[in-house]
C-alpha positions as CSV (number, residue, x, y, z in Angstrom):
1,X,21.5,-25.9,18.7
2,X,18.8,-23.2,17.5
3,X,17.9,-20.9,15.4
4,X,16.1,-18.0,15.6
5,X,13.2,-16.8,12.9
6,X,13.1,-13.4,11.9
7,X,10.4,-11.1,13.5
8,X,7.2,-10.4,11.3
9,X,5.6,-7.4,11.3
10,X,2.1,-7.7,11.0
11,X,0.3,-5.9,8.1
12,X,-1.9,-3.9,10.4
13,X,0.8,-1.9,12.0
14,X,2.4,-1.2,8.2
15,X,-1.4,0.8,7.7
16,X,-0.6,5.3,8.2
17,X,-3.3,5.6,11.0
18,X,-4.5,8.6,9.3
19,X,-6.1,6.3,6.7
20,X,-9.9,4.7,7.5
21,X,-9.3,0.8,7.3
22,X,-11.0,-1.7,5.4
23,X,-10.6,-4.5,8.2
24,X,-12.8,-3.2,10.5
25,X,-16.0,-3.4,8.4
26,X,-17.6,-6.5,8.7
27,X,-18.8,-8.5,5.5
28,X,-22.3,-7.7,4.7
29,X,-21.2,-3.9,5.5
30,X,-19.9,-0.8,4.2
31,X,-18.3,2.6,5.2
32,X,-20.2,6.0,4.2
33,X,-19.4,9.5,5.4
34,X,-21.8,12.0,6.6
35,X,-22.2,15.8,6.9
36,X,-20.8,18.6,5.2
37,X,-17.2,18.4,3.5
38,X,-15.8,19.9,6.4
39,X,-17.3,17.9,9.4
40,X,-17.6,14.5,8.3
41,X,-18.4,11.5,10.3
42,X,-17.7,7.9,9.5
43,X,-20.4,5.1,9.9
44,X,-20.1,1.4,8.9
45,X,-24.1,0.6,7.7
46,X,-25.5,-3.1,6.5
47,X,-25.6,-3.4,2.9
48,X,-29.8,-4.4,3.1
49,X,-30.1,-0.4,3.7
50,X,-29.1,-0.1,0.1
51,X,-32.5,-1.6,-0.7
52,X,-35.0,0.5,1.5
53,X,-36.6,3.6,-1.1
54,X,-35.8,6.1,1.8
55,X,-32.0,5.6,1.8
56,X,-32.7,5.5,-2.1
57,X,-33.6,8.7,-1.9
58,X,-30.8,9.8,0.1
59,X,-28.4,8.4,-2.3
60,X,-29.9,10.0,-4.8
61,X,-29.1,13.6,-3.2
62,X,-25.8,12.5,-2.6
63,X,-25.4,11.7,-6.6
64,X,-26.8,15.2,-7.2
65,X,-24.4,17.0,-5.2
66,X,-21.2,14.7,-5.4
67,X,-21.6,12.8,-8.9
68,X,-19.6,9.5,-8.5
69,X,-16.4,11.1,-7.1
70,X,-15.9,10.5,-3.6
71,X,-13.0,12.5,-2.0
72,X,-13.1,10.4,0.9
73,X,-12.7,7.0,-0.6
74,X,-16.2,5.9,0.8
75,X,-19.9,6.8,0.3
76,X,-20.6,10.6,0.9
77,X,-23.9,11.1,2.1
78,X,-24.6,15.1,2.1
79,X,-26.9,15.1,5.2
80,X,-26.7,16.1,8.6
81,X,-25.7,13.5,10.7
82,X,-28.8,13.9,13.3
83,X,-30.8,13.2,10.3
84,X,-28.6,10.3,9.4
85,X,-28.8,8.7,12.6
86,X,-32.9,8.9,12.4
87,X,-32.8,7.4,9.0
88,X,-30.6,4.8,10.2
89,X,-32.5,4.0,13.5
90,X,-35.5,3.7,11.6
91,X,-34.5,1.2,9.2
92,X,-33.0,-0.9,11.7
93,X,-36.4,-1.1,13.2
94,X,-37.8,-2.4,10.3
């Protein structure tokens, strides 16, 4: 005699794929767009770049032209992504 268990569906498949995903950012990291509103690009960034004055600065630009409303749900960093990526590559030199 058996019995059989219902079948679970895991929470990742309930997710709209259309939506970015928290799971796949590792602690000590976050999510931040970059580019202009209409081409934006998503990159997942350690949190110790918060810290460094150059990214700062950066941030500060992005409050300028954004304020504190994000439409994409993340950080929205108005810069072009080439310049991003250089910003990026430096501080993870350092």
């Amino acid at each position: 005699m058996g019995f059989r268990l219902p079948r679970v569906v895991l929470p990742k498949k309930l997710v709209p794929k259309s939506f970015p995903s928290t799971i796949d950012i590792p602690k000590g990291y976050l999510a931040v767009y970059v580019g202009d509103e209409s081409k934006m690009k998503r990159f997942v960034i350690p949190v110790s770049y918060l810290n460094q004055p150059s990214f700062q600065e950066l941030l500060s630009q992005a409050e300028e032209e954004f304020g504190f409303n994000h439409p994409m749900g993340a950080l929205t960093i108005p810069c072009r992504e080439d310049l991003f990526i250089d910003l990026i590559s430096h501080l993870s030199d350092l």
